[in-house]
C-alpha positions in Angstrom: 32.5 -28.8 4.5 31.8 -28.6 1.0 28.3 -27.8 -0.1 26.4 -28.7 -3.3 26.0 -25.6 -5.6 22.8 -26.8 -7.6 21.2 -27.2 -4.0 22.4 -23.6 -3.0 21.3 -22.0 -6.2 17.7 -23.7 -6.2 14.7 -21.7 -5.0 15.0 -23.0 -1.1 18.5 -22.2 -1.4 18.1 -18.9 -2.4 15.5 -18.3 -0.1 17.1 -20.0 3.2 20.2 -17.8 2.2 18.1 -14.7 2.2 16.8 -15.5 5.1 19.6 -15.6 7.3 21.3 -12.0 5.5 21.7 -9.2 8.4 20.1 -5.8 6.9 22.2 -4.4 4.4 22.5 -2.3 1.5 20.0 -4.3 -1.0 17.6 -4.2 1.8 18.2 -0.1 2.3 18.6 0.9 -1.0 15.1 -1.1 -1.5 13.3 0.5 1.1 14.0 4.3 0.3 14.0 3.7 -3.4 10.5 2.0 -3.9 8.8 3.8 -0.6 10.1 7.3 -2.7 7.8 5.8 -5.6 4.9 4.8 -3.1 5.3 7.7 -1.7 5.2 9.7 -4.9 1.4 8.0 -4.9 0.7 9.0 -1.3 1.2 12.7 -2.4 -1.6 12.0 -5.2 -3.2 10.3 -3.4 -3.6 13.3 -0.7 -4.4 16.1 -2.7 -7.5 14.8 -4.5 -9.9 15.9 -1.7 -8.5 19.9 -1.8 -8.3 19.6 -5.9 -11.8 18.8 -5.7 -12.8 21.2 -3.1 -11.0 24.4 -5.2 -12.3 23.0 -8.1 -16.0 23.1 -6.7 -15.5 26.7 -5.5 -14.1 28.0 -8.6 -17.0 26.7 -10.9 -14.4 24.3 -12.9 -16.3 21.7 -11.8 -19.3 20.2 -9.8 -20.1 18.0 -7.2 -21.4 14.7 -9.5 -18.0 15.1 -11.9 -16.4 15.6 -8.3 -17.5 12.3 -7.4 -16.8 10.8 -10.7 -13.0 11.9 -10.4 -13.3 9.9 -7.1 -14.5 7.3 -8.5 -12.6 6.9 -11.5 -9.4 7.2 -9.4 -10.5 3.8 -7.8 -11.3 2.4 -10.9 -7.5 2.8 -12.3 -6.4 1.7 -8.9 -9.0 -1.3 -9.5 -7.3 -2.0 -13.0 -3.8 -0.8 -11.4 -3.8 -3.7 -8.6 -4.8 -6.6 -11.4 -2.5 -5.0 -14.2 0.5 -5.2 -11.5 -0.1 -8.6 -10.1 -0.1 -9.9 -13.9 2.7 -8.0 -14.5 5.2 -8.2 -11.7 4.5 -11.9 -11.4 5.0 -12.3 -14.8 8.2 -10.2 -16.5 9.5 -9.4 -12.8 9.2 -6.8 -10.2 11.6 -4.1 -10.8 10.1 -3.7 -14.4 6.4 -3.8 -13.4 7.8 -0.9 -10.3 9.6 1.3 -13.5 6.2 0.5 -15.8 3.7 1.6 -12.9 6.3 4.4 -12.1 6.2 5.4 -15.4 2.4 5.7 -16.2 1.4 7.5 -13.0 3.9 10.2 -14.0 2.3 10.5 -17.5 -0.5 10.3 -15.9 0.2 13.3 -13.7 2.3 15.4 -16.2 -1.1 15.3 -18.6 -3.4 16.4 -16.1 -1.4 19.2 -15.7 -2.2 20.8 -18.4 -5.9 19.8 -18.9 -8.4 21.9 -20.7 -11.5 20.5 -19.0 -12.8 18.3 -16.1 -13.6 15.6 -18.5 -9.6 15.5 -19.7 -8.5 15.4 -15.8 -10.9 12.5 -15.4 -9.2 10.5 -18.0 -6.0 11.5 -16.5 -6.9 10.6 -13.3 -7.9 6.9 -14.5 -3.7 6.7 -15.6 -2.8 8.2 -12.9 -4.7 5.3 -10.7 -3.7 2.9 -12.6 -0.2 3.4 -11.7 -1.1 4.7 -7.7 -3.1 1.4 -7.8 -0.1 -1.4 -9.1 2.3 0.3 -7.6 0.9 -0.4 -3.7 0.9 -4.2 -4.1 4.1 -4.2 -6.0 6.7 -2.1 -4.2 5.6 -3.3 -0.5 5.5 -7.1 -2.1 8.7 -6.9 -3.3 10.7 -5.2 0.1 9.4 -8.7 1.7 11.0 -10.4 -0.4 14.3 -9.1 0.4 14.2 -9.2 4.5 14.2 -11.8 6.8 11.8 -13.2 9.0 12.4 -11.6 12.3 12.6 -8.1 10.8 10.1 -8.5 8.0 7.4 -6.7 9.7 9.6 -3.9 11.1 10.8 -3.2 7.6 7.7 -3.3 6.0 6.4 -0.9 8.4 9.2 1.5 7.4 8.8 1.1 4.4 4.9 2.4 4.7 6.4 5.1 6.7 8.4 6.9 4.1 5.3 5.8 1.5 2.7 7.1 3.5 4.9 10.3 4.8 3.2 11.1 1.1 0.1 12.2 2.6 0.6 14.9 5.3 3.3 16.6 2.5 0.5 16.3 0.1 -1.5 18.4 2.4 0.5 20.7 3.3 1.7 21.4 -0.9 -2.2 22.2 -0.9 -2.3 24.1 2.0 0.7 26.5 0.6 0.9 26.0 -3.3 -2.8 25.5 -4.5 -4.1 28.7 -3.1 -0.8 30.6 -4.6 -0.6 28.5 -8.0 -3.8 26.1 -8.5 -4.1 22.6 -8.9 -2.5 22.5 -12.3 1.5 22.7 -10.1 0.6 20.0 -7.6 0.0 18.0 -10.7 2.7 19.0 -12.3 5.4 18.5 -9.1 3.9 15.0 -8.7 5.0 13.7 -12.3 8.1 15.3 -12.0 8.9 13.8 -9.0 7.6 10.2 -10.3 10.4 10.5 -13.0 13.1 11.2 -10.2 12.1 7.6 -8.7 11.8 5.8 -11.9 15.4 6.5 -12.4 16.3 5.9 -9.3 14.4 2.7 -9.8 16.3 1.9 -12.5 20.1 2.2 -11.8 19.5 1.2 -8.2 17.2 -1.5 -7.3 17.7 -5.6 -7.6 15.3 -8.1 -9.3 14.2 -10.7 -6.3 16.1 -13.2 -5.8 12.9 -15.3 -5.1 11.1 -14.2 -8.3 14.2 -15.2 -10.4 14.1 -18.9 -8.8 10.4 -19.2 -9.8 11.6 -18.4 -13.8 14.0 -20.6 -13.8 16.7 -17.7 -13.6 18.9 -19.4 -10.7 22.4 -18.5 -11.6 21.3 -15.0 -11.6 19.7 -15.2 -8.0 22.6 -17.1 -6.9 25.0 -14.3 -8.2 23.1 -11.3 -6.3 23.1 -13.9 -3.3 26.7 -14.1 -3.3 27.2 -10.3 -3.7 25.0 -9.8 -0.9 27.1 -12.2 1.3 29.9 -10.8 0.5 28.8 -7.3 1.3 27.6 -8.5 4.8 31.5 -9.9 5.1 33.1 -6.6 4.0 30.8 -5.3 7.1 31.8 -7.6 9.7 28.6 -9.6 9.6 29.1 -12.7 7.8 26.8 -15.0 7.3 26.3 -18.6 8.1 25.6 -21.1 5.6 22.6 -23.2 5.0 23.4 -26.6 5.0 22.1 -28.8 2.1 20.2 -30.9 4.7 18.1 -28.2 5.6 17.6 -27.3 2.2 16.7 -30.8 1.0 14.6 -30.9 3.4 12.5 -27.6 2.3 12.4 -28.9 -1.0 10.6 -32.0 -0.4 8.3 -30.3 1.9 7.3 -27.9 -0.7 7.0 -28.1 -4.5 7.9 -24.9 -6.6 5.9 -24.1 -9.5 3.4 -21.9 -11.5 0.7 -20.3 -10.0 -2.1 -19.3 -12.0 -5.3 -16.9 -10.5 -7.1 -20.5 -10.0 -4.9 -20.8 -7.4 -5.8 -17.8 -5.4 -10.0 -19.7 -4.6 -8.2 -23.1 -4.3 -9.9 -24.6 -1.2 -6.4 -24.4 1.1 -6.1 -20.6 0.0 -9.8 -19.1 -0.3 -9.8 -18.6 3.5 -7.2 -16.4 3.3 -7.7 -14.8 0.2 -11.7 -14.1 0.6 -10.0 -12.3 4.3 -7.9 -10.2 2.7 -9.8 -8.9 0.2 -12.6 -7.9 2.5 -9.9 -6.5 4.8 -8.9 -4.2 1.6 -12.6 -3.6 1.2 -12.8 -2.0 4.6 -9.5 -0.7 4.4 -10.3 1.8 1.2 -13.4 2.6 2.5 -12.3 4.0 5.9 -9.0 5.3 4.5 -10.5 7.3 2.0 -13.8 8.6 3.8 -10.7 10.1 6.1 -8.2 11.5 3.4 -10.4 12.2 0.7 -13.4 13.5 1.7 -12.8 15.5 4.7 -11.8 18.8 3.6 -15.8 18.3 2.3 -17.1 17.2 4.7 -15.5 20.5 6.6 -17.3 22.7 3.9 -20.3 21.2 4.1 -20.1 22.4 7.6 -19.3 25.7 6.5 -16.0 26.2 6.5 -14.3 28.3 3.7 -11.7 26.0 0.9 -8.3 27.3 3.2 -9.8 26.7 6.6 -10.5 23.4 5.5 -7.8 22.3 3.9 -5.9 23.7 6.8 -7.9 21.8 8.9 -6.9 18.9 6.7 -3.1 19.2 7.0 -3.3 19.3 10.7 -5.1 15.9 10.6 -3.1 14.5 8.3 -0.1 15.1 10.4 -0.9 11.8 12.7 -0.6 9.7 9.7 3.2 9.3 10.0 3.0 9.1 13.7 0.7 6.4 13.4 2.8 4.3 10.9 6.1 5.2 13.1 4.3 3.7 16.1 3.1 0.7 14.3 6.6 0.1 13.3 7.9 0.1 17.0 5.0 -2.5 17.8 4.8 -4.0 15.0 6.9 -7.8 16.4 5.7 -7.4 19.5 2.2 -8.5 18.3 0.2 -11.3 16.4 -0.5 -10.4 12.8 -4.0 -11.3 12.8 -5.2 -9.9 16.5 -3.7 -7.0 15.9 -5.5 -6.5 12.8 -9.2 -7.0 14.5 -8.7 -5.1 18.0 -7.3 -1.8 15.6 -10.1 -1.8 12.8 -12.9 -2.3 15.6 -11.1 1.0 17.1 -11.1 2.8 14.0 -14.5 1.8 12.8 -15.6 3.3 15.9 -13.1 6.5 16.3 -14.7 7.6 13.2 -18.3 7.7 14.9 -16.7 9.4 17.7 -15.0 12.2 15.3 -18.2 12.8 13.6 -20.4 13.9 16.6 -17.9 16.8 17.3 -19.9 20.1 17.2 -18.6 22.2 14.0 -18.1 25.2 16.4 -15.0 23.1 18.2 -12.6 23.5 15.6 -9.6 22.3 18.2 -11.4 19.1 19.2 -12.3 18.5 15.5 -8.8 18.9 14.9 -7.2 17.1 17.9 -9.4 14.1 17.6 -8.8 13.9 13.6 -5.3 14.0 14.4 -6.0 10.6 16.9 -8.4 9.5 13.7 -5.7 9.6 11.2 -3.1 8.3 13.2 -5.0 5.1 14.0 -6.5 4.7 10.4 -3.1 4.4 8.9 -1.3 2.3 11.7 -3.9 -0.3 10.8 -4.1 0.4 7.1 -0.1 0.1 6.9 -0.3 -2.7 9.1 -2.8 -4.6 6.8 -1.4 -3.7 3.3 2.4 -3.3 3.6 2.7 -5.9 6.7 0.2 -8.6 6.7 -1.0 -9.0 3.0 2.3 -9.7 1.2 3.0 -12.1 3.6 -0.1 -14.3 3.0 0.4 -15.6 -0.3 3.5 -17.6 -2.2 6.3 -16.1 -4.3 5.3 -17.6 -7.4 1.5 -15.3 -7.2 2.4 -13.1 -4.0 1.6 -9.9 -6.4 -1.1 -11.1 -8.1 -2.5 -12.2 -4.6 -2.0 -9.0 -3.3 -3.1 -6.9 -6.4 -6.6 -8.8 -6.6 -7.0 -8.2 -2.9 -6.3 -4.5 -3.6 -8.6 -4.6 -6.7 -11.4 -5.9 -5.0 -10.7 -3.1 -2.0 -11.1 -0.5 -4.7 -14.5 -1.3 -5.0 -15.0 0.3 -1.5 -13.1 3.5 -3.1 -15.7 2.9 -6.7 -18.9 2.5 -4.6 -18.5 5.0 -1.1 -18.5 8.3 -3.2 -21.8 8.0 -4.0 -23.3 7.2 -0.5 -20.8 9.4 1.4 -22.0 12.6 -1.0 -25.5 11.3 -0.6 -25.3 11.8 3.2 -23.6 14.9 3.0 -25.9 16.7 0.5 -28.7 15.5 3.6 -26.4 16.9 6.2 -26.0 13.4 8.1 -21.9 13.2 8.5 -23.1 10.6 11.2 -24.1 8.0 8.8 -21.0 8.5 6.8 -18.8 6.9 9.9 -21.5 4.9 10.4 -21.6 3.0 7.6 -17.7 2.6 7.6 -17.9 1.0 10.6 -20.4 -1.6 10.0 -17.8 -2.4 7.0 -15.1 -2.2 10.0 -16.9 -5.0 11.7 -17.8 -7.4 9.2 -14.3 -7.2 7.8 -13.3 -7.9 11.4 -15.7 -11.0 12.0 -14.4 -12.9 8.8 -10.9 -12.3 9.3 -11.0 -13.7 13.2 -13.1 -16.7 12.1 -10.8 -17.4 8.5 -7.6 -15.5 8.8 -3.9 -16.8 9.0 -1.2 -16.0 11.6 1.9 -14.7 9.7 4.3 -13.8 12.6 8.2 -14.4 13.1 7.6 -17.0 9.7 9.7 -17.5 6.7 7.8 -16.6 3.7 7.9 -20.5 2.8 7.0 -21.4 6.5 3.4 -19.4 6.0 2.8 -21.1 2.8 3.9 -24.7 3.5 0.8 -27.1 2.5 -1.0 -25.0 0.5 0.7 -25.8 -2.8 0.0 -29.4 -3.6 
C-alpha cells in the first residue's frame, strides 16, 4: 500500500518510525560515544575531593579556597546546564555535545598547568561549565534515538559507562596523584575529552526529532531510511507506520517552538518544579558522597592515601549500583521508584555516618552499600526519568534548568558540610541531606508524572496547547 511521503517525513512520522526501530548501530554507536564524553566528566568529576585533600596537605591551598573550588565547580555546572539547554535546543545536539566536549577539555588542559589556586579556580569554572551541559545533553539526546520499551534500559546503560567515570577517577588518584600530583589527572582528563570530541564528530547522528522541530525533515527522513535499511541488512525489518496512525498523532498534538515560558506554564510547572527539586537533592546527596568524603575521612584522622584509598573502595559500588538499576529499571514505575530509593538513601547516609572511625571495614563495606544506592537513584533520576519529562522541542533546556537549579545544592552544601566538619558533627552532614531527601520526596509523590513504557509524544500529549 502506498504511503504518503510528506506524512512520513513530518515530525510524528519521524518519530512513530523511530519508535518502532530494533536497537542498532545509531543507537550503539550513540551510547558508547556520548557516555565516553559523560564519562570523561565522571572522572572530573571524581577526583576533586583527593585534589583538594593533597592540595590541603601540601600547603598549595586551604580549606575556604577548598570550598571555593567546590563551589565554583557547581557554579559552571550551574551555567553549564542553562548554556546547554539554549544551546542544544537551539543549533542541535551533536554540536552543543562537540562545544561542551570541547570546553571541558580546555578547561582541563589549562588547569594542568596552573601557577596558583586562584588560576585552578577559574579553570575549574570551564571545566564545569562543560561537566555541567554535557549531563543534560548527552543522556537527552540517547532518548531520543530509542524506543519506548527499551528507553529506560538504555538510558541506564548509558549512565553506566558515564558513571563507570567515578570509581576510575578514584583509583587514577589512588595510584597517579601520590606518584605524579594533581597537575597529570588534569592533564589525562583533557586529553581524553579530545579523544571523544572526535569521536563525537565523525561518529554520531543529529536527532532525527530535533531536525523535525527546525524544519529540517528531509534530513530526518534520510537518516530514518538509512536506519531502516540497516535493520533490513540485519534481518530485522521494520514495519511501517501507517499514515492513519500518523494523522492521527498529528492532530492530537501540535509541533512548535518552545520558549523557557513554557517550562512554568500551568500544565508543565508540576513537573518541572519536581524535577528541579529532585536535582536539588540529587547534587546535594551525590556530592556530600563523592566529593567530600576523602575529608570527611581526614577529619577523622586518617592520613591523604588511607583516605583516598578508602575512597576508591567506596566508589567501587557506584557501577554496581547503576548495573543493577539497569536490570530493574522496566520492571518498575518511574515515579515510585524514584521516592522509595531517595527515602533509602537519605537515610543510608545517617546510617554510614554513625560508624565508629576505628571500623575501617564497616566504614568501608557500608560506603560501598552507600554509593551503590546513591548512584542507582541518581542515574535513575537524571539519565532515566528527567529526559523523559519534557517535549523535544525544549527537552534540553528542560533538563538543563532542572540541572541548574540542582547545582545550587552543589553552590550552597560546601559551606554547611565544612561548617560541621570543622565542629566535628559528620552526623549533621547526613542529616541535613536527608531532610533534603524527604522534601524532594514529598513534592514529587504529590506532583510528579509517570513516564513508563510511553513514547516520548505519549508523556507529553496535552501539555502543548
Amino acid at each position: 500500500m502506498a504511503q504518503n511521503t510528506d506524512l512520513q517525513k513530518s515530525y510524528h512520522g519521524v518519530a512513530a518510525r523511530l519508535d518502532r526501530l530494533p536497537i542498532g548501530k545509531v543507537q550503539k554507536k550513540t551510547l558508547f560515544i556520548l557516555g565516553g564524553v559523560i564519562f570523561c566528566d565522571s572522572i572530573d568529576m571524581s577526583i576533586g575531593g583527593p585534589v583538594i585533600a593533597q592540595l590541603l596537605s601540601t600547603g598549595w591551598s586551604d580549606s575556604n579556597l577548598n570550598a571555593l573550588f567546590v563551589s565554583i565547580t557547581m557554579v559552571g555546572y550551574l551555567f553549564g546546564g542553562l548554556l546547554s539547554g539554549a544551546i542544544s535546543d537551539g543549533i542541535g545536539r551533536k554540536k552543543a555535545a562537540l562545544a561542551l566536549c570541547a570546553l571541558f577539555s580546555l578547561g582541563c588542559l589549562a588547569g594542568a598547568a596552573a601557577p596558583d589556586m586562584y588560576f585552578l579556580i577559574g579553570c575549574r569554572f570551564i571545566m564545569g561549565l562543560g561537566l555541567g551541559g554535557a549531563y543534560p545533553c548527552c543522556y537527552s539526546t540517547l532518548s531520543e534515538f530509542t524506543p519506548p520499551k527499551k528507553r529506560g534500559q538504555w538510558q541506564a546503560y548509558i549512565a553506566l559507562v558515564a558513571n563507570s567515570g567515578t570509581p576510575v577517577g578514584a583509583f587514577l588518584c589512588m595510584v597517579i596523584l601520590p606518584m605524579v600530583g594533581w597537575r597529570a589527572i588534569f592533564l589525562f582528563c583533557g586529553i581524553l575529552g579530545l579523544v571523544f570530541f572526535a569521536l563525537t564528530l565523525k561518529f554520531v547522528d543529529e536527532s532525527p526529532r530535533w531536525l523535525c522541530v527546525k524544519g529540517r525533515n528531509e534530513e530526518a527522513h534520510a537518516q530514518l531510511c538509512k536506519y531502516e535499511a540497516q535493520a533490513a541488512e540485519a534481518g530485522k525489518p521494520v514495519e511501517p507506520v501507517s499514515d492513519e496512525t500518523i494523522a492521527a498523532a498529528a492532530g492530537a498534538d501540535q509541533v512548535k517552538e518552545l520558549g523557557w515560558g513554557f517550562l512554568f506554564s500551568r500544565k508543565m510547572l508540576g513537573r518541572t518544579l519536581s524535577m528541579f527539586f529532585a536535582m536539588f537533592a540529587m547534587n546535594v546527596c551525590v556530592y556530600t558522597v563523592v566529593t567530600w568524603t576523602p575529608s570527611i575521612f581526614v577529619s577523622r584522622g586518617f592520613d591523604v592515601g588511607y583516605s583516598t584509598a578508602m575512597t576508591c573502595v567506596m566508589q567501587a559500588g557506584i557501577p554496581c549500583g547503576v548495573f543493577l538499576m539497569s536490570c530493574l529499571v522496566e520492571h518498575f514505575d518511574r515515579k515510585k521508584w524514584f521516592c522509595v530509593m531517595l527515602t533509602i538513601v537519605g537515610f543510608a547516609g545517617l546510617l554510614w555516618s554513625q560508624i565508629p572511625a576505628d571500623q575501617t571495614i564497616p566504614i568501608m563495606i557500608v560506603g560501598f552499600i552507600l554509593c551503590m544506592l546513591t548512584y542507582g537513584w541518581s542515574t535513575h533520576a537524571s539519565a532515566v526519568y528527567l529526559p523523559e519529562v519534557f517535549p523535544t522541542q525544549c527537552r534540553i533546556r528542560g533538563t538543563g534548568a532542572s540541572n541548574a537549579f540542582g547545582r545550587l545544592g552543589g553552590i550552597l552544601s560546601p559551606f554547611w558540610i565544612a561548617f560541621f566538619i570543622g565542629q566535628g558533627n559528620v552526623t549533621a552532614v547526613y542529616l541535613v541531606s536527608a531532610g533534603i531527601a524527604l522534601f524532594a520526596v514529598i513534592f514529587m509523590a504529590i506532583f510528579g508524572f509517570e513516564t513508563r513504557g510511553k513514547t516520548l509524544e505519549e508523556i507529553n500529549k496535552g501539555v502543548i496547547d
